[in-house]
PDB file of N, CA, C and O in Angstrom:
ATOM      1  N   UNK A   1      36.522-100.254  14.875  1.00  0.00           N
ATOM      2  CA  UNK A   1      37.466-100.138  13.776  1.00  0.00           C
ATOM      3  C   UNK A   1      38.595-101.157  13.930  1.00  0.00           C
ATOM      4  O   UNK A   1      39.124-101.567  12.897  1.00  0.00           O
ATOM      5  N   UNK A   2      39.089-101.681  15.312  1.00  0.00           N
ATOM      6  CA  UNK A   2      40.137-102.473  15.425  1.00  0.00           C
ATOM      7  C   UNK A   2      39.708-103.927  14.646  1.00  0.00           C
ATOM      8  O   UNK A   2      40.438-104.533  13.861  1.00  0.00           O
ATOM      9  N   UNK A   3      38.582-104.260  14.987  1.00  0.00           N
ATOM     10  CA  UNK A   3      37.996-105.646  14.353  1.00  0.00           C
ATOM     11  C   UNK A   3      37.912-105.448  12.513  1.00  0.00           C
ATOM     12  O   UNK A   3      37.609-106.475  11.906  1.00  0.00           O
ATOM     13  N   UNK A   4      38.078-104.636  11.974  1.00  0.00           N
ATOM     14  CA  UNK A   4      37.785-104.318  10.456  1.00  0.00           C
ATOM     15  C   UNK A   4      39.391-104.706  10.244  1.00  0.00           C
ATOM     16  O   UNK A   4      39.782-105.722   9.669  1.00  0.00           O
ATOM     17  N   UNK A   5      40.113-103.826  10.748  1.00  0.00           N
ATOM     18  CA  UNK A   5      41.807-103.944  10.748  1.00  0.00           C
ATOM     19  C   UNK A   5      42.183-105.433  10.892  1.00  0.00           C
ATOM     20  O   UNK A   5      42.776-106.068  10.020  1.00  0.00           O
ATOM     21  N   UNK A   6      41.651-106.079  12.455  1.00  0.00           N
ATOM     22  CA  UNK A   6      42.186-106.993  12.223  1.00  0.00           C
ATOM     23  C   UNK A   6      41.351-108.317  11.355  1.00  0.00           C
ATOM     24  O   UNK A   6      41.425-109.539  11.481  1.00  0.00           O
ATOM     25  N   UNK A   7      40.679-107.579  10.590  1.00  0.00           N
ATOM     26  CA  UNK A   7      39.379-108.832   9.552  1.00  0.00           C
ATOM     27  C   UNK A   7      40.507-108.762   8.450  1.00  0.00           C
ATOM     28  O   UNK A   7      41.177-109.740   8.122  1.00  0.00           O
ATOM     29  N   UNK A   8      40.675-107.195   7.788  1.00  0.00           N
ATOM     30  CA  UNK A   8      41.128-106.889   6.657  1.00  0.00           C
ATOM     31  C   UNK A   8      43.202-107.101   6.971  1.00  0.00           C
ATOM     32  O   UNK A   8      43.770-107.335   5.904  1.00  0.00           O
ATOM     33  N   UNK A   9      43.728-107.064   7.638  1.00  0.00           N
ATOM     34  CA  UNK A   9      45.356-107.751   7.926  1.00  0.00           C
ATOM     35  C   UNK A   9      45.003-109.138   7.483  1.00  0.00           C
ATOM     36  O   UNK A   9      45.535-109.491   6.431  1.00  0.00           O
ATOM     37  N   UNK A  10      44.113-110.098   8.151  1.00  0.00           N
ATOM     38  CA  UNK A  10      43.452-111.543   7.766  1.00  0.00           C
ATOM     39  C   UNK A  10      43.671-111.766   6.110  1.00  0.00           C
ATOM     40  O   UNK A  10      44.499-112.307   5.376  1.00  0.00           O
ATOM     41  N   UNK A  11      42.576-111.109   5.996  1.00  0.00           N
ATOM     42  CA  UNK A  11      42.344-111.526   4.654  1.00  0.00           C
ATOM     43  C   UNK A  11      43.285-111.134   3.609  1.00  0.00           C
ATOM     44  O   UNK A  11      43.579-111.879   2.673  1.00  0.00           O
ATOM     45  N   UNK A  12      43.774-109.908   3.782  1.00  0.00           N
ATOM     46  CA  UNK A  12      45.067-109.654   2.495  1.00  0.00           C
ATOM     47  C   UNK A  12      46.375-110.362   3.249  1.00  0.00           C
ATOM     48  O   UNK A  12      47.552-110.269   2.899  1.00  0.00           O
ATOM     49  N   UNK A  13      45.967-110.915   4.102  1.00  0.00           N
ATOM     50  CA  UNK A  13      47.360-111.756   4.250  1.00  0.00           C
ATOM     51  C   UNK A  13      47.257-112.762   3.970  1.00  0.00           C
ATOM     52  O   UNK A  13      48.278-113.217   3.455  1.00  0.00           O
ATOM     53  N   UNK A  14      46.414-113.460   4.057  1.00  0.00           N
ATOM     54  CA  UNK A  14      45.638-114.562   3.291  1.00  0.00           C
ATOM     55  C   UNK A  14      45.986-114.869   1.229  1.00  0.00           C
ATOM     56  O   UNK A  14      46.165-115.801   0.445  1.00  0.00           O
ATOM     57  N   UNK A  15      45.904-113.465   1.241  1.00  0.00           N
ATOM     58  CA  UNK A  15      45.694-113.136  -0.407  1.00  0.00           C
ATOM     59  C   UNK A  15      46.473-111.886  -1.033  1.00  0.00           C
ATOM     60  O   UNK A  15      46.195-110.831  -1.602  1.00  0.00           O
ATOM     61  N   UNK A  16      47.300-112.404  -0.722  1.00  0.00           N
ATOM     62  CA  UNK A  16      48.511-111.356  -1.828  1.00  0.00           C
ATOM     63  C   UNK A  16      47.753-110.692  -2.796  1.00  0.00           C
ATOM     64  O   UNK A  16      46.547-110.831  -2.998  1.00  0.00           O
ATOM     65  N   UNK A  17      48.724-109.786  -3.521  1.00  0.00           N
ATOM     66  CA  UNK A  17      48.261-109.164  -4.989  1.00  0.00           C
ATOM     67  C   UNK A  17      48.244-110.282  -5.935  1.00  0.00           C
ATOM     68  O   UNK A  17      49.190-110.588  -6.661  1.00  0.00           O
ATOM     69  N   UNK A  18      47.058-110.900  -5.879  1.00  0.00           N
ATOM     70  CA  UNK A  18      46.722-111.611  -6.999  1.00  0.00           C
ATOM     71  C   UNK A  18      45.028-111.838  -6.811  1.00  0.00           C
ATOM     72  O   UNK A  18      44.525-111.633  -5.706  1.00  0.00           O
ATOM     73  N   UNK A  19      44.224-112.259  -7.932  1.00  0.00           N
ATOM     74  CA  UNK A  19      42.862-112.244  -7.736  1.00  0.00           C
ATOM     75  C   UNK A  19      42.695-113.689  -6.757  1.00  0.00           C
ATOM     76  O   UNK A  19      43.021-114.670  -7.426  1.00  0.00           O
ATOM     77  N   UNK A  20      42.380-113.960  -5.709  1.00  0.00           N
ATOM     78  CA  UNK A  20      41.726-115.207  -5.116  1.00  0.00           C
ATOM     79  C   UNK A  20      40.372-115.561  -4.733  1.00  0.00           C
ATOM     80  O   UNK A  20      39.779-114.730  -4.045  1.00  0.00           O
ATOM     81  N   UNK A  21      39.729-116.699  -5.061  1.00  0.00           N
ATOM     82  CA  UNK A  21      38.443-116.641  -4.981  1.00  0.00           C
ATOM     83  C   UNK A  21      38.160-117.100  -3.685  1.00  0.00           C
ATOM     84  O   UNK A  21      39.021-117.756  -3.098  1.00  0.00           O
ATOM     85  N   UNK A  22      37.096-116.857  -3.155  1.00  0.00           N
ATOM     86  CA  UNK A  22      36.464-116.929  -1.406  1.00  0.00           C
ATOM     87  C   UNK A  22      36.835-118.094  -0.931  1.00  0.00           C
ATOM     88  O   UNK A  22      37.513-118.152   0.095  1.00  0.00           O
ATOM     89  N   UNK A  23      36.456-119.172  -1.589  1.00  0.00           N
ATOM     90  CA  UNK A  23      36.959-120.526  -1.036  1.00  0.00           C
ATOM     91  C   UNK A  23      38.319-120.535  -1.422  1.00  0.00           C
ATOM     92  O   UNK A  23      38.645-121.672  -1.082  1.00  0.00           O
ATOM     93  N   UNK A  24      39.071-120.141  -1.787  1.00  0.00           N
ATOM     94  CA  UNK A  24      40.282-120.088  -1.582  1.00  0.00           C
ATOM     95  C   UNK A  24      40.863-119.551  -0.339  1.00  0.00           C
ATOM     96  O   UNK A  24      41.500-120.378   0.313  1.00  0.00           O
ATOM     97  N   UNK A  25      40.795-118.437   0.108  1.00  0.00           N
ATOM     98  CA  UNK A  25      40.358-117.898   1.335  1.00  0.00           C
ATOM     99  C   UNK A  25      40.083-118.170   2.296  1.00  0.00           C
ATOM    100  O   UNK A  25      40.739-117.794   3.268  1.00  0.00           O
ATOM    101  N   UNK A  26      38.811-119.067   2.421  1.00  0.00           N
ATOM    102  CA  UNK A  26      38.512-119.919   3.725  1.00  0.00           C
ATOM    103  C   UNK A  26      39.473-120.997   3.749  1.00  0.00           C
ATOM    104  O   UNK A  26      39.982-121.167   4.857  1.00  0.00           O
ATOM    105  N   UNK A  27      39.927-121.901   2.674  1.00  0.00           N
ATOM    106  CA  UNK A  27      40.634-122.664   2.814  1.00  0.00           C
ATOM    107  C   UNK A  27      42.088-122.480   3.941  1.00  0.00           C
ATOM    108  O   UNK A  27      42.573-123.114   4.879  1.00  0.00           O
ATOM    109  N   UNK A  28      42.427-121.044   3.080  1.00  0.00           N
ATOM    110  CA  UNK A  28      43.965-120.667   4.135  1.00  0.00           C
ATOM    111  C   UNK A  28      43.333-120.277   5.023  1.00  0.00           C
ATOM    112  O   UNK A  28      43.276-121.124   5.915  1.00  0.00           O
ATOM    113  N   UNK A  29      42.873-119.497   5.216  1.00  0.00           N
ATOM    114  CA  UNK A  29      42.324-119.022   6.935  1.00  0.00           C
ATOM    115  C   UNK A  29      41.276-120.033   7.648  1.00  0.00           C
ATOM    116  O   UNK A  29      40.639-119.711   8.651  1.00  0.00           O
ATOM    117  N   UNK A  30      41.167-121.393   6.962  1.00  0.00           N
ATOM    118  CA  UNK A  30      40.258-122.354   7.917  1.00  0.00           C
ATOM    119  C   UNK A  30      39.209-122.141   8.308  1.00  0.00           C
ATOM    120  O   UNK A  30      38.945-122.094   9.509  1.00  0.00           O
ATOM    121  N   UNK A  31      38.547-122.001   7.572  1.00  0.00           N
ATOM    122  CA  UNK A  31      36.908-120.467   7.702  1.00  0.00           C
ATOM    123  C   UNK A  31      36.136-120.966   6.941  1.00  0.00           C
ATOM    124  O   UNK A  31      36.688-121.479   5.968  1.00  0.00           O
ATOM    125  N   UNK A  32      35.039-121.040   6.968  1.00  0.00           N
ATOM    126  CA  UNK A  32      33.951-121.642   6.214  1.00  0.00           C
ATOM    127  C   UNK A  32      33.546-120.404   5.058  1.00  0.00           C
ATOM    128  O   UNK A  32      33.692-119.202   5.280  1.00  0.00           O
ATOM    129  N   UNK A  33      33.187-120.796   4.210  1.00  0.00           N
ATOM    130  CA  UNK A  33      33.165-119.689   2.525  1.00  0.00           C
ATOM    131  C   UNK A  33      31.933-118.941   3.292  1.00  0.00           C
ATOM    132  O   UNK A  33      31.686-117.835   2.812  1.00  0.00           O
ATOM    133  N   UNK A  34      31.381-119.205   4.034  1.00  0.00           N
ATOM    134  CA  UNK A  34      30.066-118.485   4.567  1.00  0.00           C
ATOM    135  C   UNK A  34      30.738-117.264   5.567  1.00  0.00           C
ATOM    136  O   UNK A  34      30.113-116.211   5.692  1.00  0.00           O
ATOM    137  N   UNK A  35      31.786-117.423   6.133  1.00  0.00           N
ATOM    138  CA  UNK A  35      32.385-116.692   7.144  1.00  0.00           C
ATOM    139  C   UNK A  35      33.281-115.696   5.986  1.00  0.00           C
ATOM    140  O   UNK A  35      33.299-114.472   5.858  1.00  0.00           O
ATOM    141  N   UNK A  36      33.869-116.586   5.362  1.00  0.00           N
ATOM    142  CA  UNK A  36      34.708-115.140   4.432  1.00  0.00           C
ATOM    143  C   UNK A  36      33.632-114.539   3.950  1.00  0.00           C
ATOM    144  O   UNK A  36      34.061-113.395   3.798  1.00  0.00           O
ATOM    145  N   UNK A  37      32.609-114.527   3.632  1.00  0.00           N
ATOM    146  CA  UNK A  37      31.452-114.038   2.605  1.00  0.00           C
ATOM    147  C   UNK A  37      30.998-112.202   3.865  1.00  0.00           C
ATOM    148  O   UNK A  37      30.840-111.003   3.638  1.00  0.00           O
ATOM    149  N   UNK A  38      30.977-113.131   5.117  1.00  0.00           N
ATOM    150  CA  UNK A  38      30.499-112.390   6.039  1.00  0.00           C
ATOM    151  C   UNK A  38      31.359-111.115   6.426  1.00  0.00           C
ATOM    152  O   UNK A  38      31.131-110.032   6.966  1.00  0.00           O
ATOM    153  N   UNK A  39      32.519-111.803   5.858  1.00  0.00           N
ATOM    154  CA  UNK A  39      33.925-110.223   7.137  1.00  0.00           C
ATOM    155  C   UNK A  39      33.773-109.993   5.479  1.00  0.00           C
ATOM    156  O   UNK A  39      32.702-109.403   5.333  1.00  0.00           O
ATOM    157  N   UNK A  40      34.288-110.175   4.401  1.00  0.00           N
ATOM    158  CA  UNK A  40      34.113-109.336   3.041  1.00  0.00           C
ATOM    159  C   UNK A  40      33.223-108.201   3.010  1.00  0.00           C
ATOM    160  O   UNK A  40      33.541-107.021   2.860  1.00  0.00           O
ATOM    161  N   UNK A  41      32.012-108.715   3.176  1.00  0.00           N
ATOM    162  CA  UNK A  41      30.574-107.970   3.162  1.00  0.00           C
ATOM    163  C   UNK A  41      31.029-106.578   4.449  1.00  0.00           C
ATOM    164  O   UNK A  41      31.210-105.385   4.202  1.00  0.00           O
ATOM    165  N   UNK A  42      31.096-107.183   5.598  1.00  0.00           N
ATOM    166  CA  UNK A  42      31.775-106.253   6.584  1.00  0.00           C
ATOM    167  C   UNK A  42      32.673-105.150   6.241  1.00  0.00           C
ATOM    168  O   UNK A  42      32.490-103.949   6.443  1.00  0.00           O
ATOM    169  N   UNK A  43      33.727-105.769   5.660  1.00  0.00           N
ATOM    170  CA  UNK A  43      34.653-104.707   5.313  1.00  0.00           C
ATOM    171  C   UNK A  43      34.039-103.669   4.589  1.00  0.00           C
ATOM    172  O   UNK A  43      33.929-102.534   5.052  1.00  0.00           O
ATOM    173  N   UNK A  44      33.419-104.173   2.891  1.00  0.00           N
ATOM    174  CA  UNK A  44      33.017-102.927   2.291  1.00  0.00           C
ATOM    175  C   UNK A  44      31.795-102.540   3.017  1.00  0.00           C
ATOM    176  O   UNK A  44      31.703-101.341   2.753  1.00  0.00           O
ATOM    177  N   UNK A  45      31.021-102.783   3.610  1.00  0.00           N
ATOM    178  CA  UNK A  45      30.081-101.948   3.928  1.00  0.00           C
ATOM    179  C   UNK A  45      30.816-100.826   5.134  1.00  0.00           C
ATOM    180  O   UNK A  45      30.309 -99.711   5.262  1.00  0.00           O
ATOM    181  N   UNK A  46      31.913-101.187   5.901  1.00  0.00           N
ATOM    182  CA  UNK A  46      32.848-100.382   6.853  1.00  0.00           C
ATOM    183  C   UNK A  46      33.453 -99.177   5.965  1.00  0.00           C
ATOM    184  O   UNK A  46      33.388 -97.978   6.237  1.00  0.00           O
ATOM    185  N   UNK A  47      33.975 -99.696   4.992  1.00  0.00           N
ATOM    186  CA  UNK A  47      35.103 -99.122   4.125  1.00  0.00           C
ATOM    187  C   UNK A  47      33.607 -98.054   3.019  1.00  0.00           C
ATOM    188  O   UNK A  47      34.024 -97.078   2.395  1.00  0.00           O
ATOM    189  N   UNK A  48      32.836 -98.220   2.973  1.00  0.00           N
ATOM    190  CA  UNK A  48      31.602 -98.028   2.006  1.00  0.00           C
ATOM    191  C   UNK A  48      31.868 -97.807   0.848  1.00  0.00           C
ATOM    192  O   UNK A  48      31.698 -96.749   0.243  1.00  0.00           O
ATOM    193  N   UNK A  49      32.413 -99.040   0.357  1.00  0.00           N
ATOM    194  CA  UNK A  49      32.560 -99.823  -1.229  1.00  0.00           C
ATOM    195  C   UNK A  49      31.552-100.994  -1.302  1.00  0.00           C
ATOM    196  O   UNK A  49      30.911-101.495  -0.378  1.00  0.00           O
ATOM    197  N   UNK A  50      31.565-101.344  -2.749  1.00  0.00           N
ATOM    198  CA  UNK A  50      30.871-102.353  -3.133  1.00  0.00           C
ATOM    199  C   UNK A  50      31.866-104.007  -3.867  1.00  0.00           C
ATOM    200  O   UNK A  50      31.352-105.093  -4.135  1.00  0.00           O
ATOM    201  N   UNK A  51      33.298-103.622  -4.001  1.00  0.00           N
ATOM    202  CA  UNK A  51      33.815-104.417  -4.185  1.00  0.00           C
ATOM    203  C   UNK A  51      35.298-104.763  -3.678  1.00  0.00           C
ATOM    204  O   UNK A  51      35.780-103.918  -2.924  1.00  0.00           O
ATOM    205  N   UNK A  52      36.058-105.829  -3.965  1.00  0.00           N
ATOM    206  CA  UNK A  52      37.143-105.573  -3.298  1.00  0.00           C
ATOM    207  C   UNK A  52      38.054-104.409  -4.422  1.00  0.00           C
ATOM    208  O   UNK A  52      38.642-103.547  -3.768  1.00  0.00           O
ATOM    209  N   UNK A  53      38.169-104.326  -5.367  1.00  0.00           N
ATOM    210  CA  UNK A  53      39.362-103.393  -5.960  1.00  0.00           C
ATOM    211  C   UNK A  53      38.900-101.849  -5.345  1.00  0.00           C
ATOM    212  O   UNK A  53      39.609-100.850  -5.463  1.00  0.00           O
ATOM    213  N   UNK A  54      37.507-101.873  -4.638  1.00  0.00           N
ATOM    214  CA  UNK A  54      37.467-100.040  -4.394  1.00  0.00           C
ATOM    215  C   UNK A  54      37.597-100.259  -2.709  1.00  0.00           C
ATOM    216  O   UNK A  54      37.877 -99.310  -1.976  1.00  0.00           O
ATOM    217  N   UNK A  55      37.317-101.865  -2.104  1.00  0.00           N
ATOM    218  CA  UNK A  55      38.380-101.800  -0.669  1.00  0.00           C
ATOM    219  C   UNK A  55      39.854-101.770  -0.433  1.00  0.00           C
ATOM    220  O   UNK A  55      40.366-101.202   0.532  1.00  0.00           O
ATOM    221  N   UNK A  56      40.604-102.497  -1.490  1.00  0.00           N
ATOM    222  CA  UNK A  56      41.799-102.545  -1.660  1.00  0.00           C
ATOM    223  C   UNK A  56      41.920-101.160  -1.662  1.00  0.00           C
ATOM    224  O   UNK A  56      42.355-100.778  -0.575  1.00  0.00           O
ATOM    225  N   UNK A  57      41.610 -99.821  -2.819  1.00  0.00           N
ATOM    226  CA  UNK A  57      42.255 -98.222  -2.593  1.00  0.00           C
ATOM    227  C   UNK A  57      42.011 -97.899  -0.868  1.00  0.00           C
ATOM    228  O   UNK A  57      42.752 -97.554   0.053  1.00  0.00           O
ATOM    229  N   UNK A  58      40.693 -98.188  -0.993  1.00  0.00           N
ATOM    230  CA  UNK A  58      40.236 -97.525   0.088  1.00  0.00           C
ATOM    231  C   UNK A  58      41.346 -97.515   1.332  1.00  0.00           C
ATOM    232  O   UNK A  58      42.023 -96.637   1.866  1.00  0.00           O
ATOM    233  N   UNK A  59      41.192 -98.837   1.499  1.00  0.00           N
ATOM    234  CA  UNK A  59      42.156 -99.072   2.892  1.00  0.00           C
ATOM    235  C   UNK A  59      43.581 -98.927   2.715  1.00  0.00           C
ATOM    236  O   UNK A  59      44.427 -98.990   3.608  1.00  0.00           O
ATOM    237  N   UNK A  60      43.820 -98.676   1.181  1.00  0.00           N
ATOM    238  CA  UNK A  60      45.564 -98.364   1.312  1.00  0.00           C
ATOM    239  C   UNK A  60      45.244 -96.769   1.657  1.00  0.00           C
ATOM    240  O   UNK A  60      45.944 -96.473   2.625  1.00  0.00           O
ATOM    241  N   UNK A  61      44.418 -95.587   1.209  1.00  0.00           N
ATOM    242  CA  UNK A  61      44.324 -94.293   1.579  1.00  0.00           C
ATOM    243  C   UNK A  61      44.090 -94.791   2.869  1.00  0.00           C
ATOM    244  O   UNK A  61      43.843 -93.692   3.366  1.00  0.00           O
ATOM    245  N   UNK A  62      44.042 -95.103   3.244  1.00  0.00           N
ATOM    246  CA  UNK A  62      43.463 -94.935   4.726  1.00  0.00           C
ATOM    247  C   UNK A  62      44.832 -95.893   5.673  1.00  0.00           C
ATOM    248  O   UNK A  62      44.866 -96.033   6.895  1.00  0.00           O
ATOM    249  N   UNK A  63      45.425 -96.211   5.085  1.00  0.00           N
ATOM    250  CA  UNK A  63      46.876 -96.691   5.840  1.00  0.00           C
ATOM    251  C   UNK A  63      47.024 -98.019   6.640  1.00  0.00           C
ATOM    252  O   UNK A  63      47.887 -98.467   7.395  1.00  0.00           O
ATOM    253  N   UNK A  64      45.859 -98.454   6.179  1.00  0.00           N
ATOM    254  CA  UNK A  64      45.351-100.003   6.396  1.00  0.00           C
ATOM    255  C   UNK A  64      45.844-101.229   6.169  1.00  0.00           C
ATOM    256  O   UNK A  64      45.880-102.104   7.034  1.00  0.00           O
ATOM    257  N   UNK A  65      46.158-101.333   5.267  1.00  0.00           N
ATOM    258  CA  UNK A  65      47.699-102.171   4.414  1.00  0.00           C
ATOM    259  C   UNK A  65      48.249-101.530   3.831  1.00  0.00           C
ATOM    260  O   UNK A  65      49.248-101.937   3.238  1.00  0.00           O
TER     261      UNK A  65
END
């Protein structure tokens, strides 16, 4: 669970409240669009959603960000 936390701190720190697309993403975090594709996929299948707006609830119920 610590590696999801620290995937998902990454990436919404990466990406404020606003929509950003993957290569946008890799760009700030220096990550190849294949690697964001990979911890994304990670997260919701952790979080067991299918997109980011039902990981975003998820992990705010859950005290995540």
């Amino acid at each position: 669970m610590n590696a999801i936390i620290h995937t998902a701190s990454a990436v919404t720190s990466a990406c404020p409240i606003r929509p950003v697309v993957i290569p946008v993403i890799g760009d700030q975090l220096h990550l190849a669009e294949s690697s964001i594709k990979t911890h994304v996929a990670s997260i919701f299948l952790r979080l067991d959603t299918t997109n980011r707006v039902q990981a975003a609830i998820v992990a705010h119920q859950l005290g995540l960000v």
